[in-house]
SEVEX-906610 format. One record per residue (C-alpha): residue in one letter; y, z, x. Coordinates in steps of 0.25 Angstrom, whole numbers, plus 5000, padded with zeros to 4 digits. Layout:
+---+------+------+------+
: r :   c2 :   c3 :   c1 :
+---+------+------+------+
: A :    Y :    Z :    X :
...
+---+------+------+------+
//
This chain:
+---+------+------+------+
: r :   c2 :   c3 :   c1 :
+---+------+------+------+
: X : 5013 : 5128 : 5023 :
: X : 5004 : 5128 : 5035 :
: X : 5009 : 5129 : 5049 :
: X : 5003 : 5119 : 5058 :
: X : 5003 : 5118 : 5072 :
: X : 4991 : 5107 : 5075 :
: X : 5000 : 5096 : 5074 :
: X : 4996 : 5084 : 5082 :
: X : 5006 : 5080 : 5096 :
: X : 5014 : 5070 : 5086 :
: X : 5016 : 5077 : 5076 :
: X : 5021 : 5089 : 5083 :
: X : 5031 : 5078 : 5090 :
: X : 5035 : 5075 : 5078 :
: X : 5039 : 5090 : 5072 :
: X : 5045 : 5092 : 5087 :
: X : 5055 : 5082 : 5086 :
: X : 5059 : 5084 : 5070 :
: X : 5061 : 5099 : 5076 :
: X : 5071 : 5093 : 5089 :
: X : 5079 : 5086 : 5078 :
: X : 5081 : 5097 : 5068 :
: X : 5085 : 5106 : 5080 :
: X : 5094 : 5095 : 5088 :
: X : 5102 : 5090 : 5076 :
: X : 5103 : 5104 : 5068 :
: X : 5097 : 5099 : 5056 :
: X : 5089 : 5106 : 5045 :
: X : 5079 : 5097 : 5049 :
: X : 5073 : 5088 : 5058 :
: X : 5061 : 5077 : 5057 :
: X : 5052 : 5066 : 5064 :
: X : 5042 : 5057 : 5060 :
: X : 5032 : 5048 : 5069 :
: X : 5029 : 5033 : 5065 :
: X : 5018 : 5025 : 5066 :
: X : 5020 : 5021 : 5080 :
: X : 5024 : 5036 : 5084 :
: X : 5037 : 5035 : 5083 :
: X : 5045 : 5047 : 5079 :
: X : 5058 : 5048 : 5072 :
: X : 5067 : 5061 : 5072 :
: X : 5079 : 5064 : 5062 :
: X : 5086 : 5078 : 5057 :
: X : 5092 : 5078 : 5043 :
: X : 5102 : 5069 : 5038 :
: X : 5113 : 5076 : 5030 :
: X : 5126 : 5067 : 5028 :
: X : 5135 : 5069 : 5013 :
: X : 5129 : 5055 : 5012 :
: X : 5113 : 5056 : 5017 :
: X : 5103 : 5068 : 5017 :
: X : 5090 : 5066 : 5022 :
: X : 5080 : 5074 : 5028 :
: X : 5077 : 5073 : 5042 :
: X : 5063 : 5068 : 5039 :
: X : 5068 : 5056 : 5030 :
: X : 5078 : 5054 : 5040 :
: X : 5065 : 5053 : 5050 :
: X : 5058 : 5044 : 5042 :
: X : 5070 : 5035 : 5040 :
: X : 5073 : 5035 : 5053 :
: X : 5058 : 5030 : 5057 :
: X : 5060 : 5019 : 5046 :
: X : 5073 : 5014 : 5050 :
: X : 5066 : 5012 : 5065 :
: X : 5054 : 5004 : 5058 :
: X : 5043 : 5014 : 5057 :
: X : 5033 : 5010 : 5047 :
: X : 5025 : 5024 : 5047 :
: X : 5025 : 5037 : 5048 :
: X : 5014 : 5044 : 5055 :
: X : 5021 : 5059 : 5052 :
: X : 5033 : 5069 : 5050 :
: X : 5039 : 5079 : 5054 :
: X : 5051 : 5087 : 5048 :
: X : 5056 : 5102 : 5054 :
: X : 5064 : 5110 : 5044 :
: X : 5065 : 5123 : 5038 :
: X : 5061 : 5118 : 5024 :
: X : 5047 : 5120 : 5020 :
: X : 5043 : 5109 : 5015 :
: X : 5046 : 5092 : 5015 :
: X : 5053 : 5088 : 5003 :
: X : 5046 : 5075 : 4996 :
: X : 5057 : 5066 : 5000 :
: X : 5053 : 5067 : 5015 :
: X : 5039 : 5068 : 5012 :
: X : 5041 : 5055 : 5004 :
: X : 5050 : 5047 : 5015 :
: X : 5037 : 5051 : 5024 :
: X : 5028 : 5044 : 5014 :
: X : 5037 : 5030 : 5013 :
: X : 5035 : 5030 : 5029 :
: X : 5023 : 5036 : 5034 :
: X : 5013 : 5036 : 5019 :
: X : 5007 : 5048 : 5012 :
: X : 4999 : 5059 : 5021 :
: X : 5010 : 5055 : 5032 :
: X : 5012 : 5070 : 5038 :
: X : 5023 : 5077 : 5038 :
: X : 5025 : 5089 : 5046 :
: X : 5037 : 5101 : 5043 :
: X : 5039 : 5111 : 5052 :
: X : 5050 : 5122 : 5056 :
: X : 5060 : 5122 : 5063 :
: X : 5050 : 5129 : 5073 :
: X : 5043 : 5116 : 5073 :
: X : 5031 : 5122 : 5066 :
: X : 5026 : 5113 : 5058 :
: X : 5024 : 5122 : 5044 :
: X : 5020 : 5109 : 5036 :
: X : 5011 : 5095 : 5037 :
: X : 5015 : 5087 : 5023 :
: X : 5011 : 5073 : 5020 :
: X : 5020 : 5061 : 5016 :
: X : 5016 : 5060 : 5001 :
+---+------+------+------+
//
């Protein structure tokens, strides 16, 4: 893993606001995507008996179900170590391969850059 600390303006946004929702709602973990206009979508895990999903798919569904036709990059804040393919693939369906995807603790240091594969 590499620590990284020369994230571009937006993308430090991005990690910002994934980190704000994980702390607002209490949740294992919070995420934010950017679309291709700039817009940005924020969700916390979802955990209902009937509907799991991880606050990055809950992002990205989130930026689908408002008519977003891209990605242009990810963020997700947890204390996992790295993305499970599921979210790396619900990346992917939006924004195509080489989308990046950043995880970062819960002190907003970003540990990891991934790509939607």
């Amino acid at each position: 893993m590499t620590e990284r600390t020369d994230l571009a303006p937006e993308d430090q946004k991005i990690v910002t606001l994934a980190r704000s929702a994980r702390a607002r709602n209490g949740v294992p973990e919070g995420a934010a995507v950017r679309d291709e206009t700039g817009r940005t979508y924020v969700a916390g895990t979802v955990s209902l008996a009937s509907l799991e999903l991880s606050a990055l798919r809950t992002a990205v569904a989130m930026a689908v179900a408002s008519g977003a036709e891209s990605l242009e990059a990810a963020a997700v804040v947890s204390g996992v170590e790295s993305l499970c393919a599921e979210d790396l693939a619900a990346v992917r369906d939006l924004g195509g391969a080489g989308t990046p995807v950043f995880l970062a603790g819960a002190d907003g240091v970003v540990r990891l850059r991934a790509e939607a594969v």
